[in-house]
C-alpha positions as MATLAB code, in Angstrom:
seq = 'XXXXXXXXXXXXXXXXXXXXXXXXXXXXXXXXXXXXXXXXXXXXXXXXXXXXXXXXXXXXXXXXXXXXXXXXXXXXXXXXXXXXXXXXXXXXXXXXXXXXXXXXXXXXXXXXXXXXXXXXXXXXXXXXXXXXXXXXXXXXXXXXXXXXXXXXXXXXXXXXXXXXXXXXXXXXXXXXXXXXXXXXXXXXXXXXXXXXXXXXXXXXXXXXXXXXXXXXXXXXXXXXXXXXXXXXXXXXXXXXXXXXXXXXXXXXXXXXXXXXXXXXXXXXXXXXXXXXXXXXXXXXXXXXXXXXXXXXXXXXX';
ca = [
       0.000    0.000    0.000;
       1.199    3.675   -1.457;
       1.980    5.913    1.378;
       1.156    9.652    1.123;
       4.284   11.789    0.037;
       5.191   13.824    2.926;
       3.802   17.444    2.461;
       1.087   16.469    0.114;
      -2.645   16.406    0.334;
      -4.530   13.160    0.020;
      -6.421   12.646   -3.278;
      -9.896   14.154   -2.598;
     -12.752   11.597   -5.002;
     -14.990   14.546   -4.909;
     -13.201   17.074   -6.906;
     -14.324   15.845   -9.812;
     -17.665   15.870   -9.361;
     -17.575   19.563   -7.823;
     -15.421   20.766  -10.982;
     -18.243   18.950  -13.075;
     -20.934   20.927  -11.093;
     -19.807   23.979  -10.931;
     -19.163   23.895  -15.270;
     -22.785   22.660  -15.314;
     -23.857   25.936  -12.930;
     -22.013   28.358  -14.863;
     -23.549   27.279  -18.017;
     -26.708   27.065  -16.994;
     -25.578   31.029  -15.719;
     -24.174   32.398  -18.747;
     -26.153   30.589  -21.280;
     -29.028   32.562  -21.631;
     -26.990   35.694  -21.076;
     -25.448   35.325  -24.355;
     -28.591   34.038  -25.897;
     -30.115   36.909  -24.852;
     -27.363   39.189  -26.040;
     -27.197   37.509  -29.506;
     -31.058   38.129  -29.924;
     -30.242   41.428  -28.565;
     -27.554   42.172  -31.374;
     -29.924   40.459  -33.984;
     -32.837   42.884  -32.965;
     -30.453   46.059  -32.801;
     -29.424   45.351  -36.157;
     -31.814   43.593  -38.216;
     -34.666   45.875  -37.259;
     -34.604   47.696  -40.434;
     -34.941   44.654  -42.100;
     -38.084   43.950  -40.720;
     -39.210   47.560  -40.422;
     -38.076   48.359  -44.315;
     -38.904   46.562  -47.671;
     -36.937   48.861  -49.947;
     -37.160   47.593  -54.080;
     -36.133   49.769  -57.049;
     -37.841   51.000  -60.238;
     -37.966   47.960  -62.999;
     -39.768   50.296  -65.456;
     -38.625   53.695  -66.765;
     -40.706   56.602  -65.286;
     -40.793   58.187  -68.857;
     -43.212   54.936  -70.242;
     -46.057   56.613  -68.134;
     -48.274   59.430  -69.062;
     -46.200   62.872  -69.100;
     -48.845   65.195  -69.677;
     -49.031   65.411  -65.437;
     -45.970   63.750  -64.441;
     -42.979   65.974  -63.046;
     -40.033   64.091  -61.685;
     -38.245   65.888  -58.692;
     -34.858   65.978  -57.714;
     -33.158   67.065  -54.636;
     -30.281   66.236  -52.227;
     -30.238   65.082  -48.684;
     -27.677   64.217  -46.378;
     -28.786   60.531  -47.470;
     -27.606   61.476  -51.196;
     -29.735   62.173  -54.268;
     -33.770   62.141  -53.932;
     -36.649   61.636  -55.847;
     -40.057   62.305  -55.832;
     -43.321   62.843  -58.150;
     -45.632   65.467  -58.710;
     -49.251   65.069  -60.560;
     -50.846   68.010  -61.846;
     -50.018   71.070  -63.989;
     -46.862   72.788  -62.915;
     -48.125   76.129  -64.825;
     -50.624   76.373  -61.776;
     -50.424   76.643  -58.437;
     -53.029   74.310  -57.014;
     -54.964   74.979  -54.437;
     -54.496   71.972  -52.539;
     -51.770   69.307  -52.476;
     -52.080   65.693  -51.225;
     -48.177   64.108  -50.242;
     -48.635   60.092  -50.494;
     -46.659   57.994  -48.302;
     -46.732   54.842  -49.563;
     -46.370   51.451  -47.091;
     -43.078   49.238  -46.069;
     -42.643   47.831  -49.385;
     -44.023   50.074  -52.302;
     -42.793   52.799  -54.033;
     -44.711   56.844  -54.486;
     -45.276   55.422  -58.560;
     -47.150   52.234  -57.079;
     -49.885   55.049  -56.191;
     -49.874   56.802  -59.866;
     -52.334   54.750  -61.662;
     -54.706   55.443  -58.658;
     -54.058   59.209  -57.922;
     -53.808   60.038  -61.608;
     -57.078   58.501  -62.358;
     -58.869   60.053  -59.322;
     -61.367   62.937  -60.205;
     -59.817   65.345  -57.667;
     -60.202   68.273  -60.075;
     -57.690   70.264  -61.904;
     -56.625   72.360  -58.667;
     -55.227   69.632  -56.451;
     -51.713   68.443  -56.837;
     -51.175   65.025  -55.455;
     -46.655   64.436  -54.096;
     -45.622   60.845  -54.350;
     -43.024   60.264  -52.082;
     -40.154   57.676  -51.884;
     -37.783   57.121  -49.195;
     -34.254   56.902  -48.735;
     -33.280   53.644  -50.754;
     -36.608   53.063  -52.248;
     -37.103   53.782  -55.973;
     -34.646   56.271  -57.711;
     -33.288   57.653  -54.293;
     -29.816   56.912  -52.644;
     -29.191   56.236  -48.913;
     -30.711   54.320  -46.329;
     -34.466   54.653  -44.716;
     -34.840   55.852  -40.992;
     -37.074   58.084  -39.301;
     -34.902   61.782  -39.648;
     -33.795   60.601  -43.685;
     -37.382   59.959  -44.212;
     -38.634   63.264  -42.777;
     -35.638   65.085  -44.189;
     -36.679   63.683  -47.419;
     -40.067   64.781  -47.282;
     -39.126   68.223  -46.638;
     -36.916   68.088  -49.619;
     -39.694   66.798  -51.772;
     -41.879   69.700  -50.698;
     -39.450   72.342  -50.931;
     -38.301   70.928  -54.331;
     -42.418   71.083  -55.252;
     -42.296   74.420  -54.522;
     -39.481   75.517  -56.386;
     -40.999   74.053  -59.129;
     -44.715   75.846  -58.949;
     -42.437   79.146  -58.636;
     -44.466   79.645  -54.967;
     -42.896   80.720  -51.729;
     -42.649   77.538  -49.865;
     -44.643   79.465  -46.431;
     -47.539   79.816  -49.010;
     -47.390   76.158  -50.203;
     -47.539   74.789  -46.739;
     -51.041   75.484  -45.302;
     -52.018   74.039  -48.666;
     -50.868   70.296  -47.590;
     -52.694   66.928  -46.654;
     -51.449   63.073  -45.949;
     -52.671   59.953  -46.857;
     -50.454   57.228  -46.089;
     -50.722   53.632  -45.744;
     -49.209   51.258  -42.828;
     -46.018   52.373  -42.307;
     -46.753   55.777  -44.782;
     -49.103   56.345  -41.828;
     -46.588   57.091  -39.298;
     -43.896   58.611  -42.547;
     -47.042   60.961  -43.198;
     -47.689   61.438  -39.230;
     -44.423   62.705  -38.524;
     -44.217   65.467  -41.342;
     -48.398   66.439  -40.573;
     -47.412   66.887  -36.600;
     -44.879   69.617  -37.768;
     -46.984   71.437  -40.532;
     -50.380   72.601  -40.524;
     -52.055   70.317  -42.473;
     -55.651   70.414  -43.112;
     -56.646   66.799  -43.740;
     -55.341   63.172  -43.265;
     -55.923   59.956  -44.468;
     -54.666   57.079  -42.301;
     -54.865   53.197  -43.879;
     -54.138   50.627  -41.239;
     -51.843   52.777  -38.711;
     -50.405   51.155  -36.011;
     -49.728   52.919  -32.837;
     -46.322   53.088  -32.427;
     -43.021   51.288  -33.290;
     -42.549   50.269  -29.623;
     -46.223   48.917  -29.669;
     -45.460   46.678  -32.773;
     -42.015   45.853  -31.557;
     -43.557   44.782  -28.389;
     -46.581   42.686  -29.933;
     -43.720   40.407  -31.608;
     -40.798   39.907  -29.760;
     -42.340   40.707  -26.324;
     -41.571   44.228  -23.854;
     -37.790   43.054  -23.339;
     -36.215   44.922  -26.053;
     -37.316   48.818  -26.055;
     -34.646   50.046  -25.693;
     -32.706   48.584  -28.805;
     -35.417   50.433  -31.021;
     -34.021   52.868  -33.154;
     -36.528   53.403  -35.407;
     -39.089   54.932  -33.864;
     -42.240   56.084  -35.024;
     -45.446   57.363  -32.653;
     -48.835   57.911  -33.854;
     -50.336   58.544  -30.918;
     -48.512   61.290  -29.867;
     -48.480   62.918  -33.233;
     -51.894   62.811  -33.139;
     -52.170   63.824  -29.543;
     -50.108   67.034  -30.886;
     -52.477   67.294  -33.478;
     -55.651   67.314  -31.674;
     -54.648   70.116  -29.514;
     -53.806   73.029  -32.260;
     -56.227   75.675  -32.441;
     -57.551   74.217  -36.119;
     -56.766   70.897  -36.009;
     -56.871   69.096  -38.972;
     -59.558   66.574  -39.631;
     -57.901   61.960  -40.347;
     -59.860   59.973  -41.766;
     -58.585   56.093  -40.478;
     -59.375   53.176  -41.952;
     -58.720   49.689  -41.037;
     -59.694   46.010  -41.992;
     -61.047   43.561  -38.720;
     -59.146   40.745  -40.777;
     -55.749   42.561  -41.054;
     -52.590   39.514  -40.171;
     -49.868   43.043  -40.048;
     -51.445   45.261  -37.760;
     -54.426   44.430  -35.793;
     -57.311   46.224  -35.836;
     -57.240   47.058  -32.196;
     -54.913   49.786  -33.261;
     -56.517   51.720  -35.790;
     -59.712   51.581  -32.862;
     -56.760   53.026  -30.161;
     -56.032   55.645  -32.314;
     -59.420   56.677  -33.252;
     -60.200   56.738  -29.401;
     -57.452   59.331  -28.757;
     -58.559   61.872  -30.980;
     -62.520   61.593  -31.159;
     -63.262   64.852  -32.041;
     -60.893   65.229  -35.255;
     -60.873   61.311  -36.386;
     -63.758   59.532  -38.620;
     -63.012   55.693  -38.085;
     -64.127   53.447  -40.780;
     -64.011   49.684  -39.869;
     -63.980   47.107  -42.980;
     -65.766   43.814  -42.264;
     -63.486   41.053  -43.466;
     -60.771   43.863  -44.678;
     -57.161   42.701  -45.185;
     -53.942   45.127  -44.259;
     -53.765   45.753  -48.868;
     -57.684   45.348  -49.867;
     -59.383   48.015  -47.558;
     -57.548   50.677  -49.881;
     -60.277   49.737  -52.641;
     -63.104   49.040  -49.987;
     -62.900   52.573  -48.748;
     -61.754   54.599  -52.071;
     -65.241   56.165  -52.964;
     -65.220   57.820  -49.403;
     -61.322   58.369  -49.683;
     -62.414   60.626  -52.643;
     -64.986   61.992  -51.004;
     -62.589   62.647  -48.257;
     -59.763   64.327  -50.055;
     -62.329   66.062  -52.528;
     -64.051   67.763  -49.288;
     -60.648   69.053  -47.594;
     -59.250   70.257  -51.029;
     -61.657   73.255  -51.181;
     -60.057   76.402  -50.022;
     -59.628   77.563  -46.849;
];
């Protein structure tokens, strides 16, 4: 039998198993730490993804009726813009309507529609795009987007030859899904005289929450908030009158939104509920009263 070297400690047949726990502990620590950090970094950074569908033109802008088509082009810090003007540049019109289109269209998806509309001769009607979408350089975010939409108008007026102070009491939304909160942002920092609002969600933090739970908040960058905008909007002096619609069948953004929203601002929004709308088909439910709608605030004021 092996005696002990002098000045050593006896084997201990429990080390093992203590080394093995302890592993097992800190794992069972540290591995949903990094999970969460990796779904962390995959939410801070992928967002836009998710947020943003941005395609490009496949057909040339000049294949489409020029008689009322004026392509504008401006810079931003995101690079070169573009947007589109219908109606007759040789008049100054006495109402313009600035379409935001939704996550993944383009401002010419909505010139077939607009062009077609019987709005009369005096109202304009401003396809937007945003950063990356289309014809325009850079990357979409909340400030490029807004900073873009400035350009657009400012470009519009340059090229009706009208001061851009007298253009802007002249200006109404109509956005859909995401062009609802695109639109929202610009209308809460004009005075615009009429909105129209297809499927809205309440806010970015809202959505964010309703799919990958109230965890992650603070990783949202791109935030957009419809009901404060139309909080801010409610309490002018002349608050301009939104017209929201929304489908009780829509898989994007539920229904319950569009009815938040409307509750908010009762005494400037007309809510119009489709039965058995989707988040695209409630544009062509609704477009007799859209017209109606747009037709009524374009008078002037």
């Amino acid at each position: 039998m092996e005696k002990p070297v002098a000045g050593s400690e006896p084997p201990n047949p429990s080390a093992p198993r203590w080394r093995w726990r302890r592993s097992l502990l800190y794992a069972a620590i540290t591995f949903p730490i990094i999970c969460y950090a990796l779904l962390a970094a995959l939410l801070y950074f992928g967002q836009s993804l998710v947020i943003y569908h941005p395609r490009r033109y496949e057909v040339d802008w000049e294949e489409l009726p020029q008689e009322r088509l004026t392509r504008l082009q401006f810079k931003t810090k995101q690079g070169q813009q573009t947007a589109w003007y219908i109606g007759d540049k040789a008049r100054s019109p006495r109402a313009v309507w600035l379409v935001f289109p939704g996550n993944a269209s383009l401002g010419l998806d909505w010139f077939r529609r607009m062009s077609t509309a019987p709005l009369g001769k005096d109202v304009g009607v401003l396809l937007i795009d945003y950063p990356g979408y289309g014809d325009s350089e850079g990357r979409p975010n909340p400030v490029g987007i807004l900073e873009a939409t400035e350009g657009a108008v400012d470009a519009l007026a340059e090229a009706l030859a009208v001061p851009r102070s007298e253009l802007d009491p002249r200006l109404n939304i109509l956005g859909h899904s995401l062009g609802a909160a695109t639109g929202l942002q610009f209308a809460a920092r004009h005075p615009i005289r009429g909105a129209v609002l297809f499927a809205p969600f309440t806010s970015t933090p809202d959505m964010g929450r309703r799919m990958v739970g109230p965890f992650f908040d603070w990783l949202l960058v791109h935030r957009f908030d419809n009901k404060e905008c139309l909080r801010e909007m409610a309490a002018r002096r002349h608050p301009p009158e939104v017209f929201i619609i929304h489908g009780d069948a829509d898989a994007v953004i539920p229904v319950t939104m569009g009815r938040q929203l409307a509750a908010r601002a009762p005494h400037i929004v007309t809510y119009r509920e489709i039965p058995g709308g989707d988040h695209q088909n409630i544009i062509d439910e609704s477009w007799n009263e859209v017209i109606d709608f747009i037709r009524q605030h374009s008078q002037e004021p």
